[in-house]
N, C-alpha and C positions, 0 to 999 in steps of 0.2 A: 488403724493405730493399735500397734500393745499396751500391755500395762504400762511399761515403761515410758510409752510416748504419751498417753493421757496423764500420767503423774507429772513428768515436765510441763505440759501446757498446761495444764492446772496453776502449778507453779509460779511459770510465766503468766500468765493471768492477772494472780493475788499478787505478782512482783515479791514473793517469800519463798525461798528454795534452797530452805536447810537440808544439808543434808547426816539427818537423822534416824536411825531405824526405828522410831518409835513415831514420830511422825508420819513416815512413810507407809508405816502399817496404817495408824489410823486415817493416814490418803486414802488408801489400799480401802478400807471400810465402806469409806463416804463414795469411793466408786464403785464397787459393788453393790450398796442400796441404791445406787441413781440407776446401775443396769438394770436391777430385778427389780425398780418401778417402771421405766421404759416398758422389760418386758413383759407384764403384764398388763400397760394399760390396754391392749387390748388383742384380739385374736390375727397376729400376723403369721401370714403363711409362709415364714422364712422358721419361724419357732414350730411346726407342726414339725410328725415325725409315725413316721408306718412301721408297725411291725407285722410279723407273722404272731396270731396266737394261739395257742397248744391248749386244747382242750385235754380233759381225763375222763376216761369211759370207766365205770364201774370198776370195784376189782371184785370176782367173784369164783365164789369154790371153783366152778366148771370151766371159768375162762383162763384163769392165773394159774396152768398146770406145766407149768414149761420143765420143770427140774420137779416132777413128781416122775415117781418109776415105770418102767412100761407095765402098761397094763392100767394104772391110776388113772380114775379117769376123775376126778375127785380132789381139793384141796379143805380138809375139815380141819375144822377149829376145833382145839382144848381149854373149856369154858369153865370156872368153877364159882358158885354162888359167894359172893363177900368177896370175891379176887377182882382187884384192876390188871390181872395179867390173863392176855389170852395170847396162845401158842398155835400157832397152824404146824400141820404134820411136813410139809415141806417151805423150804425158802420157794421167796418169791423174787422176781425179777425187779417190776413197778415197785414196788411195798417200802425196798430202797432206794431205787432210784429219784423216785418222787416221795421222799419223804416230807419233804420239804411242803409240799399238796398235802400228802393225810394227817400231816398234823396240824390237828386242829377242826377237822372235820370230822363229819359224823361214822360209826360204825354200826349197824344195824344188825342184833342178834336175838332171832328168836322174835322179830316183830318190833323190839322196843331197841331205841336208838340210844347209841355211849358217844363223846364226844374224846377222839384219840389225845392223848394228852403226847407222847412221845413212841416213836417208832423204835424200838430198844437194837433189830439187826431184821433179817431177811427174813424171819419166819417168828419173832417177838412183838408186843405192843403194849404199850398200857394207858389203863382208860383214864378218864378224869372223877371217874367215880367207882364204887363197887359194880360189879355183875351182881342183876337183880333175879335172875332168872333160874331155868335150871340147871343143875351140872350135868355138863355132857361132854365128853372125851372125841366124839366124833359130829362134833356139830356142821351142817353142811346149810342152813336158815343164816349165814352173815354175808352182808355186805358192805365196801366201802365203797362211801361216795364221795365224790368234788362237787360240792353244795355251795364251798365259797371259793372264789378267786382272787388274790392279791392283783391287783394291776402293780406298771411300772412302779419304780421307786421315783424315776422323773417324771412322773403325768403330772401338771396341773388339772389339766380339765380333758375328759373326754369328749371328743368329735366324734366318730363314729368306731362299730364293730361290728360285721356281720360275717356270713359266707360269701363268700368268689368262688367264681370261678378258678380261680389259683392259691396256693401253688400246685392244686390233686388238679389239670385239667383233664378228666377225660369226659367232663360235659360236652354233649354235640348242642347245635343250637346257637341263636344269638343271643338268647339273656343268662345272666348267669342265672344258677339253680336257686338260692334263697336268698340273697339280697340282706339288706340293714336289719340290725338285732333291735328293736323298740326297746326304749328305755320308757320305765315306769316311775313314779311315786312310789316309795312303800305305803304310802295312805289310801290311794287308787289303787296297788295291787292287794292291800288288806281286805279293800271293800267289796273286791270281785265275787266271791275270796276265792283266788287261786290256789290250785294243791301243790305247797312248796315240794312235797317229794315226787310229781309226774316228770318221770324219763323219756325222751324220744329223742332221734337219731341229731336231730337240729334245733337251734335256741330260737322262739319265736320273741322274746322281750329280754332284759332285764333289770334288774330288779337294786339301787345300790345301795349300802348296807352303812352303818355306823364306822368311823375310823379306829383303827385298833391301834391303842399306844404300847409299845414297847419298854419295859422302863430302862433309865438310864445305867451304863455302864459306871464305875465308881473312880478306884484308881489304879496302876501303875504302876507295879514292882518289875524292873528290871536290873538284869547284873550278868558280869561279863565273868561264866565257866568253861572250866578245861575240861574239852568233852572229844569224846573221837570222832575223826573224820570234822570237826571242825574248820571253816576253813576262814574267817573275820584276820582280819590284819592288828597287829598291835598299835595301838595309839588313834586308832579314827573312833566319829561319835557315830552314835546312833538316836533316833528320838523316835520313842514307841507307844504306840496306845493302843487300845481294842475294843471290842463292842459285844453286844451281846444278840447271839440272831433266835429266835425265838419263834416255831412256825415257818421259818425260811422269813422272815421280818426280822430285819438289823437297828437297832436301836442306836441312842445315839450314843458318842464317842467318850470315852476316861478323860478324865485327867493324864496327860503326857508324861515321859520324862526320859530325860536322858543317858542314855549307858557310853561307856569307853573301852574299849579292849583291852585289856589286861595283858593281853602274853600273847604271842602266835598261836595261831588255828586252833582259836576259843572260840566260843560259842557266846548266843543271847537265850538267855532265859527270861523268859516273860512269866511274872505272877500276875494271879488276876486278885484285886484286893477291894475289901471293901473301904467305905470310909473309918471305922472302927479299924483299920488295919490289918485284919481277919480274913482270910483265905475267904472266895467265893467257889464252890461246888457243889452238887449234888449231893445228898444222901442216897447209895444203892436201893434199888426197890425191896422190900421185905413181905413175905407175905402176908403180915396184919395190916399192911396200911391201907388207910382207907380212904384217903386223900391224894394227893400228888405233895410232894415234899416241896420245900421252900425253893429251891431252883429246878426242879425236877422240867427237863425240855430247855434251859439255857443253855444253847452252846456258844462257845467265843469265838470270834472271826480280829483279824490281829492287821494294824495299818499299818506304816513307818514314815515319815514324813519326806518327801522330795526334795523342798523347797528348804535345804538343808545343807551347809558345811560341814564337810566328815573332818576335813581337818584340822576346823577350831572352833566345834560343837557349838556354832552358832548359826540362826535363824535368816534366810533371806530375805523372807520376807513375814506374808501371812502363811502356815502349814499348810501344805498341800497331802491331805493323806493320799496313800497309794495303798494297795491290799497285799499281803506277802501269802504268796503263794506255797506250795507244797516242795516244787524244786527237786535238788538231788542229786546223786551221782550220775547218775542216768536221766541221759532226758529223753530214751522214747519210752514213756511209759506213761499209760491215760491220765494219770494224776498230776503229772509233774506242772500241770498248766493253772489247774485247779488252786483257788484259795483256799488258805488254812482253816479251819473248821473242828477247833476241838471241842470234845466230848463233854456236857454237861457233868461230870463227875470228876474231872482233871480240874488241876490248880492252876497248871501249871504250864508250861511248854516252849522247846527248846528250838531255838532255830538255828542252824548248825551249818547251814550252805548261804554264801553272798548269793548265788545266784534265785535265792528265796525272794530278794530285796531286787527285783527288776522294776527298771523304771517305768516301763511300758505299759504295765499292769493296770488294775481297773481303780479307777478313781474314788471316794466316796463319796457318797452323793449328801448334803446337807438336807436329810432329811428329820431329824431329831426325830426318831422314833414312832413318828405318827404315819400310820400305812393305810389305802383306800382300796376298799373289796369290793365286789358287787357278785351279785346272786343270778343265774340264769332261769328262768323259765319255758319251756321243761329243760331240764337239769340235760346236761348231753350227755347221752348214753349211745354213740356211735362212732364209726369209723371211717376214713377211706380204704386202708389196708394194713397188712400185719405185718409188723417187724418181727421177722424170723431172729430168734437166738444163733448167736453164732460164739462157740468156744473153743478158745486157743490151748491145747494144753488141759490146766487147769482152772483157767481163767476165762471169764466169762467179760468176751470183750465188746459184743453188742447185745444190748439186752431184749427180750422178748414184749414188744411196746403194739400198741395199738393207736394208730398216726389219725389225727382229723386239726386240723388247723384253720382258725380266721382270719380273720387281719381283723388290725388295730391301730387303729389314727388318732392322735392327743397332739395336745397343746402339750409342749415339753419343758423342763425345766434346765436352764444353760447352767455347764457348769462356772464355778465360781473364776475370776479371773485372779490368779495368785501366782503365776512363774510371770517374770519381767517380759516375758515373750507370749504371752496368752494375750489373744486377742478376740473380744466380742465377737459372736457368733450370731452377728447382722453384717446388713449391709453396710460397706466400708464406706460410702460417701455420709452415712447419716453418723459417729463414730462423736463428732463432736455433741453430741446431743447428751450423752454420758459426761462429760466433760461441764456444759452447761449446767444440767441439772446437780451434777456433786457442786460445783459453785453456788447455785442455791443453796443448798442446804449448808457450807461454808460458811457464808456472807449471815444465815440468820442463826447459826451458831455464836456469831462476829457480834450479834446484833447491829448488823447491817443491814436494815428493814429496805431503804432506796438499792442499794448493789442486791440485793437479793431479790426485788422485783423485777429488774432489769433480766438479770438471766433467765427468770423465770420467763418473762416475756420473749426472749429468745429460743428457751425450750417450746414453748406454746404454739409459737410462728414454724419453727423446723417440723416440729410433731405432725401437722398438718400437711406436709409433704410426704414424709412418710406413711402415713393413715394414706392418702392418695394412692399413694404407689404398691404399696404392701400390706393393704388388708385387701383380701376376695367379697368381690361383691358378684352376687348372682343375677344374672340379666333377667329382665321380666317385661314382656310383652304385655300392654292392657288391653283388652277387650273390651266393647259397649254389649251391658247386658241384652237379651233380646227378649218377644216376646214370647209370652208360651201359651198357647191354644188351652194345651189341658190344666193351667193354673188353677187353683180353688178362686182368688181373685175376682171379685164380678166387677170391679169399676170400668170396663170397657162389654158390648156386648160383641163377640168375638164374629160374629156373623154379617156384624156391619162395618168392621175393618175393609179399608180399600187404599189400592196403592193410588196416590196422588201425584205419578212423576209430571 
């Protein structure tokens, strides 16, 4: 069943099937909590979900030298004492690419560790505090490390991660090379006590860390300008919000709102505003500061909602955000695929191509800003092989990377069921069980204590079938302990054991 056909039988059910959009959303609600208890009550293996995972090796002087000159064998830092700015003498490849990774993690210079507050371009950085150390113009003692990793933004709960033998096979042999990554306690890995900074090629444990909240996105200025190369239609709505990503961590969503096209091939301008009504942006870096300024590392990432009438600005259902991408006149070009991602010091931004607003695009995930890291021990400092730089022209269209990948298996988080055609992401014979359970909670909103025990008793009874079928249970052989000769043990004397067949 879809949305649409669990909201009908619901309907038919309670014998009440108004048809209302305000009632229909809050249907829309009560089935969506009856999913997301279903899929949690417990670890089914229709909800799990594999991916590849990308470790980061160091970035360091002697290795990050891809766009240094010939001869440079060398990438040194420009360090100065009370400065949160340090400058390497060449752009670097990673530095940008995985900005997203070093902010937020640690930078080691001169022995004593800076925690990156924001990656400024390919060869800029700044700390989250002053440089304590010395000044030095050609510092070659810095390291950046990947100490913490974000997991999914849809993991509930991790299952396993370790190394395969895939997707790098050129292990010979039958088992693969290092197998499951142990997960620890931080209380047990405090008491070892392990050395949070030891580096080696592969992760023997890790380690999971506090959840980091993002804080919330505010509100919503939008308005329809005459801009060039525009290309919006007069008279359709749009309905726009945005977030704030922070670390490569998306926080949760604005307050919405609606814009209308004013005139042929205009544009949407998105303001990003506070509650106060006040512009939100950075203040550029200065070199007294000694802090990170009040949004210093916010940048905006921008949705538009799906589940939407263009031609009479109204709602189908519940929003469906979708993420609006880069777009443009041109569509071969590496960006054009990518989400919008403006600059912690812009206000403001223009979206100017429909083809920005494709429907296909990446969904957002209801995570209200709380994100789950975990820490590896030893920290991976290795590789399988090197991704050679390759540049076209002037543009540098594969970057110079250093490849080592896991896998990763979690319990996953479904998305939310919101177009009329979205349908539960189980199995299709068990589909009334979403249906049962929103009737509970129907009936005891009703205060209907007897109708609402009734369904419940019908969730309980089908649950059961499902649990059968669709949780993994691991088969186990039992064994009768035996005796042991060399036991400490004296209550038999082992010399006067005899077999009695």
């Amino acid at each position: 069943m879809n949305l649409t056909a669990i909201r009908e039988k619901i309907k038919n059910l309670t014998d009440y099937s108004p048809e209302l959009a305000q009632f229909n959303n809050q249907l829309d609600q009560l089935v969506n909590d009856a999913y997301y208890s279903l899929w949690t009550y417990k670890r089914w293996n229709f909800a799990t979900k594999e991916v590849d995972f990308k470790f980061y090796p160091d970035m360091a002087p002697t290795r990050d030298t891809e766009n240094a000159t010939v001869g440079t064998s060398s990438v040194n830092a420009n360090v100065t004492e009370g400065s949160r700015q340090v400058t390497f003498s060449f752009n670097m490849d990673r530095l940008v690419a995985y900005r997203d990774i070093w902010e937020g993690n640690p930078i080691s210079i001169q022995g004593f560790e800076y925690t990156i507050s924001k990656v400024v371009n390919a060869n800029t950085i700044l700390l989250t505090e002053e440089f304590k150390g010395t000044t030095n113009t050609d510092d070659t003692s810095w390291l950046i490390k990947a100490r913490w990793y974000d997991l999914p933004e849809d993991l509930l709960e991790l299952l396993y991660i370790g190394h395969r033998d895939y997707p790098y096979n050129t292990v010979t042999g039958t088992l693969p090379p290092y197998g499951k990554i142990t997960g620890l306690l931080p209380r047990k890995e405090e008491e070892a006590p392990l050395r949070v900074d030891y580096a080696m090629p592969y992760a023997e444990a890790y380690i999971p860390t506090p959840t980091i909240p993002i804080v919330s996105a505010e509100q919503t200025k939008v308005e329809s300008i005459n801009a060039i190369g525009g290309t919006f239609t007069t008279g359709k709505y749009y309905e726009i919000c945005w977030a704030f990503v922070k670390d490569g961590k998306v926080s949760a969503l604005s307050e919405p709102q609606i814009v209308q096209i004013e005139a042929e091939h205009n544009a949407i301008r998105v303001g990003f505003i506070s509650w106060d009504n006040e512009y939100i942006f950075a203040d550029s870096f200065q070199a007294n500061d000694q802090e990170p300024t009040q949004w210093e590392g916010y940048r905006k990432v921008i949705f538009y909602n799906k589940n939407f009438d263009k031609n009479t600005g109204d709602r189908k259902g519940l929003p469906c955000w979708i993420q609006i991408t880069n777009g443009g006149t041109t569509r071969n070009t590496a960006s054009y695929l990518q989400p919008v991602v403006v600059d912690d010091t812009v206000n403001f931004y223009d979206i100017n191509n429909t083809n920005q607003l494709d429907n296909g695009s990446t969904r957002y995930i209801e995570i209200d800003g709380n994100h789950q890291q975990l820490r590896f021990y030893p920290r991976v400092d290795g590789w399988d092989f090197v991704q050679e730089q390759v540049v076209v022209g002037q543009e540098i269209t594969v970057i110079h990377d250093f490849i080592r990948l896991g896998v990763l298996r979690y319990l996953r988080k479904p998305k939310d069921i919101l177009l009329g055609t979205d349908s539960p992401e189980m199995p299709y014979e068990f589909h009334q069980l979403i249906v049962y359970k929103a009737l509970e909670d129907i009936y005891l909103k009703l205060g209907q204590a007897s109708m609402a025990a009734t369904y419940e008793k019908k969730y309980t009874k089908e649950l059961q079938g499902l649990a059968k079928r669709y949780v993994d249970k691991i088969d186990q052989q039992v064994q009768r302990g035996q005796f042991s000769f060399q036991s400490t043990w004296r209550g038999y004397d082992a010399s006067q054991l005899q077999y009695k067949g």
